[in-house]
N, C-alpha and C positions, 0 to 999 in steps of 0.2 A: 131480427130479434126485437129492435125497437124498446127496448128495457130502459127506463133514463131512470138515475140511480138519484142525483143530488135532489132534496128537497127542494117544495118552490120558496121561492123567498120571502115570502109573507108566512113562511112557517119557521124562519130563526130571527131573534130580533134579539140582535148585540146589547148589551145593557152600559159596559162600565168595562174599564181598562183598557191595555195600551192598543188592539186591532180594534176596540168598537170605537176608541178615540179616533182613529186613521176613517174609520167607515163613515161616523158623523163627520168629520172635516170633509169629503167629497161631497158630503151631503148638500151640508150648508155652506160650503167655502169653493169647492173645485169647482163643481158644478154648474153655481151661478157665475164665477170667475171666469170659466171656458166659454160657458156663452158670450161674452164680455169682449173676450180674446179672437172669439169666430167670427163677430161684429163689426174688429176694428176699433172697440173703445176702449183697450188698455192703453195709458200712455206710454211709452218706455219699451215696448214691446214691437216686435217683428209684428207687420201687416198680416194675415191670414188670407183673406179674402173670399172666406167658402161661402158664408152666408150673401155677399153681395154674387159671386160668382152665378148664385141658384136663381137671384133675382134679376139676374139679367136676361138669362136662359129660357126663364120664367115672362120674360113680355115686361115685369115688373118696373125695371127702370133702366136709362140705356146705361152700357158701359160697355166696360172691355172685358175679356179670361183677366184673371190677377193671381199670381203662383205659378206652383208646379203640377205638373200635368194630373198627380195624384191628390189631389187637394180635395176634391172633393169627400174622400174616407176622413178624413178629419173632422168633417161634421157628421157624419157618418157617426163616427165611435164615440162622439159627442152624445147623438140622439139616443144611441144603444143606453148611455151613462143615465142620463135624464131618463130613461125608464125605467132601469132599474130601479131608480130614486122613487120613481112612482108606485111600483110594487108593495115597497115599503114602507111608505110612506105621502100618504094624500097629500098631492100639493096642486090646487085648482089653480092658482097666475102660470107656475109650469105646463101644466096640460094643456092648457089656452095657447100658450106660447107654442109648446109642439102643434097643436092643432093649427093654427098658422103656418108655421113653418113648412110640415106637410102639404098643406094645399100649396105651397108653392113649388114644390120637391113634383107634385104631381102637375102644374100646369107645366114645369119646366121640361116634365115628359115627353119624349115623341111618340106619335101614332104606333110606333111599332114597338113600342115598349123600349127603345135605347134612352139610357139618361148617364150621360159622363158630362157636364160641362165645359171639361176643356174639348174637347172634340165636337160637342155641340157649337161650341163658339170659336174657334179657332183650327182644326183640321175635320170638320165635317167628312171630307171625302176618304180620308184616311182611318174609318174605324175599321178595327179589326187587324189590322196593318200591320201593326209592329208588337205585337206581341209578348216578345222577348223585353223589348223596355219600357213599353206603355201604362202596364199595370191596370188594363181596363176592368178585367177580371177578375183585380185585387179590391179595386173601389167596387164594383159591382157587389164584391162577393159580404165586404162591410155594411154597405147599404140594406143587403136581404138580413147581416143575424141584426142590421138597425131595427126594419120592420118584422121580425119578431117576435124581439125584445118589445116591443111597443106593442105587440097585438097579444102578447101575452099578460103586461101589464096591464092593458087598461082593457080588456076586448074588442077594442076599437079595430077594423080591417083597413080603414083609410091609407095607412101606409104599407101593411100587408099590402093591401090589390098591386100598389106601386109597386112592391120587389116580385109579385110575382107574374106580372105581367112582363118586369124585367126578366127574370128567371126564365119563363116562357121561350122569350125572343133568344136568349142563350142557349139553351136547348134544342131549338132550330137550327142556328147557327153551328154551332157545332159535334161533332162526332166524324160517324165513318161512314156517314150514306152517302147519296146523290147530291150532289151541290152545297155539304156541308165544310163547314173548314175542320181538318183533322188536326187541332192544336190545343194550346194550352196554354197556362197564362205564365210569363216569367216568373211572378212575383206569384204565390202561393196563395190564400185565403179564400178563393169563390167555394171548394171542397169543402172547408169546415160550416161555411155558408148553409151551404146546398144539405147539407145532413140536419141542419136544424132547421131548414123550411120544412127537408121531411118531416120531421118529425111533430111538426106546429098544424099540417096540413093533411097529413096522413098520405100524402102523395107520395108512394115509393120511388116515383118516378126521379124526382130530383137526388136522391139518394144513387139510384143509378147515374146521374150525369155524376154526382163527385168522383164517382168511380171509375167513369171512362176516363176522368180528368188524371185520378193518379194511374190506369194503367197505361194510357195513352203517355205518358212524361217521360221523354230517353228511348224511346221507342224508334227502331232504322227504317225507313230513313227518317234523321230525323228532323221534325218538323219545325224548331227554330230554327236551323243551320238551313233546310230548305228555303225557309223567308229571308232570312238575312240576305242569303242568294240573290232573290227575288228582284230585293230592295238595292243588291249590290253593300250593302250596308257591313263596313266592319265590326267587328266583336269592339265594343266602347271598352273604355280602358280599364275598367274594374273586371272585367274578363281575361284580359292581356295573359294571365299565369296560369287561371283554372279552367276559363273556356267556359263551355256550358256547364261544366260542374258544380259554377256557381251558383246556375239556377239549377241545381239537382236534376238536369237534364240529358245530363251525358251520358247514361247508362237506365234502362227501367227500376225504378224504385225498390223493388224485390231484391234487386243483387246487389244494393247498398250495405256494406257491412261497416262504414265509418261516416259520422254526420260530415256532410262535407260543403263549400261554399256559405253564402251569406246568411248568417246564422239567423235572421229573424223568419228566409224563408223556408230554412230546414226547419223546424221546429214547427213551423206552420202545418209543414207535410207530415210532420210525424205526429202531429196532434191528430191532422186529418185522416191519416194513417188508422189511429187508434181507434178514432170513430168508425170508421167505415169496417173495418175488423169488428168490432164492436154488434153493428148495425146489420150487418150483413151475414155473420158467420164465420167472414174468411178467415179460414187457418193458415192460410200463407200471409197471409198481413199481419195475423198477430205473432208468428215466428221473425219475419220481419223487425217488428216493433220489438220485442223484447231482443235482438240482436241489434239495434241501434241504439236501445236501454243502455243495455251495457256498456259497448262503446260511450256513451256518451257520459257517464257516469265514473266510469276507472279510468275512463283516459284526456278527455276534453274539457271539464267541467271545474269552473273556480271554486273557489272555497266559501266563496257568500251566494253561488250558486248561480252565477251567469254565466256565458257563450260568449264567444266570440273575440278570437286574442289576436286579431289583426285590421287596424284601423284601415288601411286600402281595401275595399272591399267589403268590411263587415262581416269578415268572414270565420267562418275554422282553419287553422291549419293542421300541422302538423299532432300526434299524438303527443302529451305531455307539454308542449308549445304554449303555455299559459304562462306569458311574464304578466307583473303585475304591471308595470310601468306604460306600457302602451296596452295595457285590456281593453278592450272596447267596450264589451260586457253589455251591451246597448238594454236598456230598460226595456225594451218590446223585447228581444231574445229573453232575457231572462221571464216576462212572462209569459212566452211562449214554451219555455220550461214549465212550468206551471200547468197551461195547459195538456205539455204532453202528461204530464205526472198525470192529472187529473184522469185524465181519460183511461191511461192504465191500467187504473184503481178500478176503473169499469172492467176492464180484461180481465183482473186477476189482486185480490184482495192484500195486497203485499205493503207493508209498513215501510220500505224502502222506497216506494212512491211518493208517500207524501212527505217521508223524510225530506227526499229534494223538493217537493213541492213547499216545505215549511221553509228550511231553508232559504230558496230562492225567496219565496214570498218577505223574512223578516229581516234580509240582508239587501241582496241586488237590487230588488223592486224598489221597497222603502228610501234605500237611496234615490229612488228617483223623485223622488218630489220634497219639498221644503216642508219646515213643520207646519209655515203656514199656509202652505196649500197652493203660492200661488208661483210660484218657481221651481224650475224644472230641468233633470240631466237627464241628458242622452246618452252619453258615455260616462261609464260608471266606473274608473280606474280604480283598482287596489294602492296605487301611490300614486302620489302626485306631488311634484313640486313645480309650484305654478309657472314660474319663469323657461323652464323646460318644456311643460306642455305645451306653453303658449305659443313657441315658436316651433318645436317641433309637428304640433298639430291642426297649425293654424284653420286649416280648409277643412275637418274632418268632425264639427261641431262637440269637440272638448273641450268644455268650459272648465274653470274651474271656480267659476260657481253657478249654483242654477240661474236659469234669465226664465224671464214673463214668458216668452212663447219662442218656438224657432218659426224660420222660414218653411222646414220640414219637419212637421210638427206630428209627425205620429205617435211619440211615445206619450207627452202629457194626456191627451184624452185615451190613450191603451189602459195608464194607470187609474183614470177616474172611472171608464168602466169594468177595470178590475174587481176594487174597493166595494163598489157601486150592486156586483155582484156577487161580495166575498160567503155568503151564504150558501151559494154552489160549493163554496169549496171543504165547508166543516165536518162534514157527513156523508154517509151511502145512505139509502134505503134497501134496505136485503131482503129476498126472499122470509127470513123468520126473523126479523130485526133490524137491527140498524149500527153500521160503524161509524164512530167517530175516529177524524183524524188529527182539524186542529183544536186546539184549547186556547177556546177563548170566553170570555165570562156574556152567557147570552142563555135565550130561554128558546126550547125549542119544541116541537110539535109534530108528529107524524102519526101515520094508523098504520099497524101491523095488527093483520087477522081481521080486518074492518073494526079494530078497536082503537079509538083515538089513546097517546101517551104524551103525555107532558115530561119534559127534562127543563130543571134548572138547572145550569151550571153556572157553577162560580169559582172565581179562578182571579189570581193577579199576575197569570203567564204571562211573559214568558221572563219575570223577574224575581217571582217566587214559585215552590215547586209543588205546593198541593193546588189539585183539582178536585170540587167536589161535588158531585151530582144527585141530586133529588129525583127521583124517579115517582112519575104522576101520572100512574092510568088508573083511569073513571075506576075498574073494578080487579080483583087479582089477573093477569094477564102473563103468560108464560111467552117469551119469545128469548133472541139472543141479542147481548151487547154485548160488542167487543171495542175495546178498548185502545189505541192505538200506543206501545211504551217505543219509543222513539227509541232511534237507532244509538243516538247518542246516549241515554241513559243507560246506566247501569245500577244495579240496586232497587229498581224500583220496588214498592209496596201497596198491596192493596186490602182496603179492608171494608165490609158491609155491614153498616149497621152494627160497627165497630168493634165485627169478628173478623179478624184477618183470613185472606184467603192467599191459598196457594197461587204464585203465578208459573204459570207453563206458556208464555205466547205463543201462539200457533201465526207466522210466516211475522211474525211484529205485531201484534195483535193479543190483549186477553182477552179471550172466548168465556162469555158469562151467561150460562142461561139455565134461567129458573123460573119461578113462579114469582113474579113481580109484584109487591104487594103499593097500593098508595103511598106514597112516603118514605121508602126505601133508600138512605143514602150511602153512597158509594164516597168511600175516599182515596183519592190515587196519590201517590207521594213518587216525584220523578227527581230525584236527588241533582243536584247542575252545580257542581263542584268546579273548578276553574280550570281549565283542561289547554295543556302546551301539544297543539297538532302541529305534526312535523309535514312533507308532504313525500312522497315517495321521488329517491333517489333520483329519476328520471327527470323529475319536473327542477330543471337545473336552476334556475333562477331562484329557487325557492333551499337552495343545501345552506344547509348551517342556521336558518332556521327556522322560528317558532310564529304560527297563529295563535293568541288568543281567544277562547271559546267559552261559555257559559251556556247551558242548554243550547236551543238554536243558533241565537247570537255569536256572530262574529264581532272581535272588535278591531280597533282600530288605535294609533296613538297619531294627535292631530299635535298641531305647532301652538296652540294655544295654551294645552295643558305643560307640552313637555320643550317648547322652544323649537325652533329652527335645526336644520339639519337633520332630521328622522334618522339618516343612514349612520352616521356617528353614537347614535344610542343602543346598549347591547342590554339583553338581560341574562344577568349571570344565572345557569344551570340550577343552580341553589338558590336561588331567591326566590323569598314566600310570598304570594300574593294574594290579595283579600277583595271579595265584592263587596260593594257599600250601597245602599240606596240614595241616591242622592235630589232629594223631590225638587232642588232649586235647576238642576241643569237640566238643556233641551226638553223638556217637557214633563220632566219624573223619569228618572232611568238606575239602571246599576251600571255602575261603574267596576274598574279593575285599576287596584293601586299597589303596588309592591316600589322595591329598591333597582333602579337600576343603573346601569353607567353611561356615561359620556368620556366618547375618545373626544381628545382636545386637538384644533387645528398644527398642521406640521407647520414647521420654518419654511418649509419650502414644499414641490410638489411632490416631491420622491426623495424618502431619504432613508438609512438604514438605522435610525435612532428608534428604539422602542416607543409607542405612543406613550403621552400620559393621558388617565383619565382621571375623572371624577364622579362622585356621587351624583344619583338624579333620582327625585320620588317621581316614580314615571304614574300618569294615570293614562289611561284605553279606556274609549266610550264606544258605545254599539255603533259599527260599521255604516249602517243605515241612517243613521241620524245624522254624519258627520254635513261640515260645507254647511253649517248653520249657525256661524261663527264668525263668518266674512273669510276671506281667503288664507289661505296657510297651506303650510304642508300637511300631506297625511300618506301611513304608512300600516300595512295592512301584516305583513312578513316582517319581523324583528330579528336581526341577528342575536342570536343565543353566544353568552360565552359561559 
């Protein structure tokens, strides 16, 4: 099918408010800071060592591997970041710099197209070997959307040749021929890879290897339990309960009916999932896909929109199994959320998509990085009180507060080429138009009919609730915009050129199509009244109470606003609460302030005397924001009385 729906990125350019603020900060802040951080020149910060790593490999200078075996995707998702950057935005000292860097990325090459570092310099004789925990396929698979992303932005093939001369040599190596390895990678991403070198290359060829990759996965016998064999090698300890399940290997992909094991590589597969249904036609993948939709939507999934509610492992567990307290909610899971939504949206035009897609993006994501840019979480709990974490979680990198860099540093560079990218995410391109899904205040550009259209949009989403769109083609031009009224609004309104129109959304979506004249403004009004979400019955951590919500936003009540002890403060059933804008806190935000209570400590641990409490003016700040305060408690679930 080969259909790619998102706009290039030189065709939306954010202008002003709170996502083009986050998009400029990676710009100008992440960016050059990650570089910084790959180098070894932040002070205060965990070593890296990927940039010296390449240079060693590379002839460049002596030394030793430094890290973990996967280190090298780190600069990887770095390089991907810093293209996008370039896309959008000319920057010659960066290009120069990549273009260095490359030629080193390429001498540190082998002959035959292998490039891992750690296995280049420390288990040479061992590629291919361990498959299940090596992740060779995973760094590989980050390297080819690096060269890309890089050949797309600048036309330069320099790095191209590089992934796909890798790519090549993976291709040979494996499948179901003669002397091929019939296996697959533990860790998930060469598949979502291998679909965008197709499609950068026109090589369908690599589109088929992502394919053999998920149908081959779970497959008897099967091929990681076969090597382990091999190797003699036990299942390591984060396997100990699920087995291969946790690399989504215990059973073929198709007869997954619940996301199951380490939640950054499920989501990987079901992103890749999506494409490859996508790409290829398959109806059995996208029946697939929309039955792990589900599941993963009504029954897994937190309320700021992350994965993953068990710190051993990183995994899923059980259905309704979402305590706040030990969430793991890991910043890559939840952007891997993200990208399954995305993909979806390609499958099947449904507003429930990008609802979790906005969600996850303006809660769990956003948690992950500091307002200024240079600090960073990996585990993104719904509470936390710090003295608890700290001991209970010691080895399982929950902070609680972000730090400069980890030892295992995948998620800050995930998030800066998110950001870096967030123009893939605003829009489709459709057959007779074009859907928008998020609102953000940005100008935007596409040809439908081979006629160029301009969109201004302006907006102070997601704090205030009108959107309003200027519609700009050269000449009358008839096509369809549809509108995306979020699943949370109720009430919405729409008016043209300041004649109200009926709305009927058709799957989340208003369908608008007419004869488009120059000039034409669109006003959507999505009403974000202050809404107490309960969570269903099941999700037992969560009975008795209440989330805080405003449009997308979640909030949160931290120890700064409302004191110490979170779990002692209730809010009464009856008690009114108002948004306020508050332009001095965290950056500009709205806030949530109403009356609430505080139970007062007992005499003793247990006693039958009724509590006393007192008055508290509670304030809740947006989820996303919090941990930018210096450390305290925070607390996502309120008890309601």
């Amino acid at each position: 099918m080969n259909y790619i729906s998102a706009l290039p990125l030189n065709q939306v350019r954010f202008t002003r408010g709170f996502l083009a603020e986050r998009v400029r900060l990676v710009r100008e802040v992440v960016i050059p800071y990650q570089w910084e951080a790959l180098n070894d020149r932040v002070a205060g910060a965990e070593p890296s060592g990927c940039v010296h790593n390449f240079q060693v490999a590379a002839g460049e200078k002596p030394g030793k591997f430094y890290g973990l075996f996967w280190q090298d995707s780190d600069l990887a998702k770095w390089i991907e970041a810093a293209a996008y950057r370039l896309a959008t935005h000319a920057d010659a000292a960066l290009e120069a710099e990549l273009d260095r860097l490359i030629a080193t990325l390429a001498k540190a090459q082998g002959a035959d197209g292998y490039l891992n570092t750690y296995f280049q310099l420390v288990e040479p004789q061992n590629r291919w070997a361990n498959l299940r925990d090596c992740h060779e396929l995973y760094v590989a698979g980050h390297m080819i959307e690096a060269g890309v992303a890089h050949f797309q932005a600048t036309g330069k093939r320099t790095l191209l040749a590089v992934v796909r001369k890798l790519a090549d040599l993976i291709e040979r190596t494996f499948g179901l021929g003669p002397g091929q390895i019939p296996g697959y990678c533990g860790h998930e991403e060469i598949e979502l890879a291998l679909v965008k070198l197709a499609r950068a290359t026109g090589e369908t060829r690599y589109a088929q290897l992502a394919a053999y990759f998920i149908d081959q996965r779970g497959q008897s016998p099967n091929y990681l339990m076969e090597e382990s064999r091999r190797r003699a090698d036990p299942l390591p300890w984060h396997m100990y309960f699920d087995g291969l399940a946790t690399l989504q290997a215990a059973r073929p992909v198709r007869e997954l009916t619940e996301p199951v094991g380490h939640a950054v590589r499920q989501m990987y597969l079901l992103a890749a999932m999506a494409d490859l249904a996508h790409e290829l036609g398959d109806a059995s993948l996208v029946r697939s896909c929309h039955t792990l939709w589900s599941s993963l939507v009504s029954r897994h999934l937190y309320i700021t929109g992350g994965v993953g509610s068990e710190p051993y492992g990183e995994k899923f567990t059980e259905p309704f199994d979402l305590p706040p307290d030990r969430a793991y909610s890991e910043t890559c899971a939840a952007i891997g959320v993200i990208f399954f939504a995305r993909r979806m949206l390609d499958l099947e035009l449904r507003g429930e998509f990008a609802d979790v897609m906005e969600r996850s993006l303006y809660n769990n994501v956003l948690s992950g990085m500091s307002l200024d840019g240079t600090k960073f979480f990996y585990v993104n709990p719904l509470e936390l009180i710090p003295a608890v974490a700290k001991r209970r979680y010691e080895c399982h990198l929950v902070k609680t507060q972000r730090v400069g860099w980890f030892g295992c540093a995948c998620c800050p560079p995930n998030v800066a080429r998110l950001f870096a990218s967030l123009a893939d995410y605003v829009a489709s391109l459709r057959p007779d138009g074009i859907a928008l899904h998020l609102y953000a205040e940005s100008d935007l550009r596409f040809t439908v009919g081979g006629a160029e259209v301009k969109f201004a949009l302006r907006t102070d989403y997601p704090w205030t609730e009108e959107v309003a769109i200027e519609v700009r083609p050269a000449a009358p031009l008839e096509f369809t915009l549809q509108l995306r009224i979020p699943g949370w609004c109720r009430g919405a309104t729409l008016a043209i050129n300041g004649q109200s129109q009926p709305l009927a959304p058709v799957k989340g979506y208003a369908v608008l199509r007419r004869v488009w004249q120059p000039g034409d403004k669109i006003f959507l009004t999505l009403p974000m009244p202050i809404e107490r979400v309960r969570a269903d019955p099941r999700l037992s951590t969560a009975a008795g109470k209440v989330a805080l919500q405003r449009g997308p936003v979640v909030y949160c009540l931290e120890e700064p606003d409302n004191g110490a002890n979170l779990a002692a403060v209730t809010l009464p059933r009856t008690a009114s609460l108002t948004a306020r804008r508050d332009a001095t806190l965290l950056g500009g935000c709205v806030v949530i302030e109403g009356q609430g209570v505080r139970v007062q400590p007992s005499p003793s641990l247990y006693t039958t005397t009724p509590p006393k409490t007192e008055a508290l003016s509670l304030r809740a700040i947006p989820y996303g924001l919090w941990a930018n305060r210096g450390e305290g408690e925070m607390r996502v679930w309120i008890q309601e009385s």
